[in-house]
C-alpha positions as CSV (number, residue, x, y, z in Angstrom):
1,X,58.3,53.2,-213.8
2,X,59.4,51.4,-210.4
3,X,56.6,49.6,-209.0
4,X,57.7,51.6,-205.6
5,X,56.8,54.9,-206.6
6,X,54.4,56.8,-204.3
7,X,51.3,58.0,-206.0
8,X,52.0,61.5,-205.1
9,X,55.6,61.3,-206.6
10,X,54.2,60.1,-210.0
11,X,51.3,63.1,-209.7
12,X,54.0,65.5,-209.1
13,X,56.3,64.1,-212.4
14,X,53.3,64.6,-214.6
15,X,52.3,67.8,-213.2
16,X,48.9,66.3,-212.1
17,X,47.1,66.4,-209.0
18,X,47.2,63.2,-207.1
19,X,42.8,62.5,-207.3
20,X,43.9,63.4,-211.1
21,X,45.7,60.6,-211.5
22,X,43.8,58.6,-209.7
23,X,41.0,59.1,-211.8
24,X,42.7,58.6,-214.8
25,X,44.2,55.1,-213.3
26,X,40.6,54.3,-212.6
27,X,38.8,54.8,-215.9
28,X,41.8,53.3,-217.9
29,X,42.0,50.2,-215.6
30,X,39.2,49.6,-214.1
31,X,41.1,49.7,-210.1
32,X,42.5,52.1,-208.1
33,X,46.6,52.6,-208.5
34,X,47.5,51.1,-205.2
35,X,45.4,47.8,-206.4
36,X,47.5,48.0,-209.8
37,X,50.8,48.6,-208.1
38,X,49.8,45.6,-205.9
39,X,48.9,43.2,-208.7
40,X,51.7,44.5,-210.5
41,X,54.3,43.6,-207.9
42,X,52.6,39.9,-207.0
43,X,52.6,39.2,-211.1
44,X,56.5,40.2,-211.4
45,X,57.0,38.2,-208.4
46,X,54.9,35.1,-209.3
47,X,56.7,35.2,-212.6
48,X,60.2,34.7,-211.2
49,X,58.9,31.7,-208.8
50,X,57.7,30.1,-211.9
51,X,61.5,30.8,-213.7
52,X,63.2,29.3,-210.3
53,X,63.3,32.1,-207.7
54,X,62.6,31.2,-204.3
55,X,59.7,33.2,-203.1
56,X,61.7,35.5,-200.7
57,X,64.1,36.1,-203.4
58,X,60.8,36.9,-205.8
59,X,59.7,39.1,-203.0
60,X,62.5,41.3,-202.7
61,X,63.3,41.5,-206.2
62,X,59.6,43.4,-206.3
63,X,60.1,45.4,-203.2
64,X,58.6,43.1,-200.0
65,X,61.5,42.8,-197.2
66,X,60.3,38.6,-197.5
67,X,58.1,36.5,-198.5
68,X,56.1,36.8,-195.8
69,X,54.9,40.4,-197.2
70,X,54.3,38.7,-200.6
71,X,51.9,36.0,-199.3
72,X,50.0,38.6,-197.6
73,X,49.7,40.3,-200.2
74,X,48.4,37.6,-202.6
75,X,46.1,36.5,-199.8
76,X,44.6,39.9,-199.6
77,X,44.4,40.3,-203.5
78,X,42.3,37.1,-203.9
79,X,40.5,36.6,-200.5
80,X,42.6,33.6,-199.4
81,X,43.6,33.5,-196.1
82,X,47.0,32.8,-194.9
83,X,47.0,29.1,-193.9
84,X,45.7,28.5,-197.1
85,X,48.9,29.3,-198.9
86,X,51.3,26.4,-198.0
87,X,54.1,25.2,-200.6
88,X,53.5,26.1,-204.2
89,X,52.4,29.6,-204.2
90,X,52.7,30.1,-207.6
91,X,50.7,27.3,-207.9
92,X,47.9,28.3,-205.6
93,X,47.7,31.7,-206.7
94,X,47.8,30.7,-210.4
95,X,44.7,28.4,-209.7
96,X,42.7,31.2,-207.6
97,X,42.8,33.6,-210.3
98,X,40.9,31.3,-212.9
99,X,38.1,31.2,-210.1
């Protein structure tokens, strides 16, 4: 599934309504489907930093116009706040998760 697919779009492939889905998301995963697209995205992203990508070229690749969008993102997902993020984001993201 692209990770750019609107909630309602994959509701109406399934034949489900949209809270359907979002309930099923929820008790499967434990977070809403916006906050698994989200994490999905930053992962796929994060991934190809660690294989070489620049992070604007990691961002697009997942569907942010830069990597301005992607630090957000990340920032937002684990309560950094931008300034925080400066050079290795990979880095800095990997060590916040383990917190």
């Amino acid at each position: 599934m692209s990770l750019m697919v609107p909630l309602t779009a994959v509701a109406a492939r399934h034949s489900m309504s949209k809270r359907h889905v979002e309930r099923i998301v929820k008790d499967n995963l434990g977070t809403s489907f916006v906050q698994w697209r989200t994490r999905r995205r930053l992962n796929l992203a994060l991934r190809r930093i660690r294989a070489g990508s620049t992070a604007a070229s990691a961002a697009r690749s997942v569907g942010y116009r830069g990597s301005d969008g992607l630090i957000r993102a990340a920032a937002r997902l684990i309560h950094l706040n931008r300034r925080e993020f400066s050079g290795d984001l990979a880095g800095i993201v990997r060590g916040s998760c383990r917190r």
